[in-house]
C-alpha positions as CSV (number, residue, x, y, z in Angstrom):
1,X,-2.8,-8.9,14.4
2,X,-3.3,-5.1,15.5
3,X,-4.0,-2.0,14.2
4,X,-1.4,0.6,15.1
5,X,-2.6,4.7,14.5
6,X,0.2,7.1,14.5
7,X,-0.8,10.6,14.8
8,X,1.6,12.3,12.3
9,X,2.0,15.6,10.8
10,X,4.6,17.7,8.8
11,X,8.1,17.9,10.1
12,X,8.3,14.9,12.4
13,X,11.4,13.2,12.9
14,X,11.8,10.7,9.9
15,X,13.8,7.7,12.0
16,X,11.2,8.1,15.0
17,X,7.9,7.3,12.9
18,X,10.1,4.8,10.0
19,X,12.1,2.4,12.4
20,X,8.6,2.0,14.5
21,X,6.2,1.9,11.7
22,X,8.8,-1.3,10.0
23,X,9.3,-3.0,13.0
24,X,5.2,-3.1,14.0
25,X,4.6,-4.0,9.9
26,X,7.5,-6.4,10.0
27,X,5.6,-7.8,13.0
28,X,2.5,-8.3,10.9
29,X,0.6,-5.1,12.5
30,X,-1.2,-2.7,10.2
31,X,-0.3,1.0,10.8
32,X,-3.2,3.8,10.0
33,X,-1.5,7.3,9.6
34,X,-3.8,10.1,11.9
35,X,-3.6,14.0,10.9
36,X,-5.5,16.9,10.6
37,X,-6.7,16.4,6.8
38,X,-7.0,12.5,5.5
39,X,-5.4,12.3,2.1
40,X,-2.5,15.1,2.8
41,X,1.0,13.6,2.3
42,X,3.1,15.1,5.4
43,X,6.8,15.0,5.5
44,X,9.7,14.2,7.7
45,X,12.3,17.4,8.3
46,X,15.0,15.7,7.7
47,X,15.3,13.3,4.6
48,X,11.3,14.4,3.7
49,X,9.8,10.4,4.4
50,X,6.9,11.1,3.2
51,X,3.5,9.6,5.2
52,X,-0.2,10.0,3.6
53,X,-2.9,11.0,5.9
54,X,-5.3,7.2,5.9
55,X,-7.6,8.8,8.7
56,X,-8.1,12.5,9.8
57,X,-8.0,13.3,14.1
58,X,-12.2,13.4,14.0
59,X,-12.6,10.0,12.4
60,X,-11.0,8.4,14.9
61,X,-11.7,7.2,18.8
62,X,-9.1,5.8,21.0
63,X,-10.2,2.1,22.6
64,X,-8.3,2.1,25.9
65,X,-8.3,-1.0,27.3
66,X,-7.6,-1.6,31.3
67,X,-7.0,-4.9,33.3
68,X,-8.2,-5.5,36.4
């Protein structure tokens, strides 16, 4: 299917990057996590989720796609 980035970094809110993230992998996407430093394990504030870095900010280009 797609490939979903999620720029992520420490202290997010764990239920708004887990419910997504399930429900895009459930739908057969593949998630890449996006932070500062690729390999870094970040963590939710609340119940700590932690989320390792796949690709850092400057490895990465955003392909916007517009319809005429």
């Amino acid at each position: 299917m797609s490939i979903i980035g999620i720029i992520i970094t420490d202290m997010f809110e764990d239920v708004e990057y887990t419910e997504p993230a399930a429900a895009f992998q459930k739908a057969g996407h593949q998630i890449v996590s996006i932070g500062l430093e690729k390999g870094k394990t970040v963590r939710g504030k609340r119940n700590q989720t932690p989320v390792k870095i796949d690709k850092s900010l400057d490895e990465v280009t955003p392909l916007i796609l517009m319809q005429f």
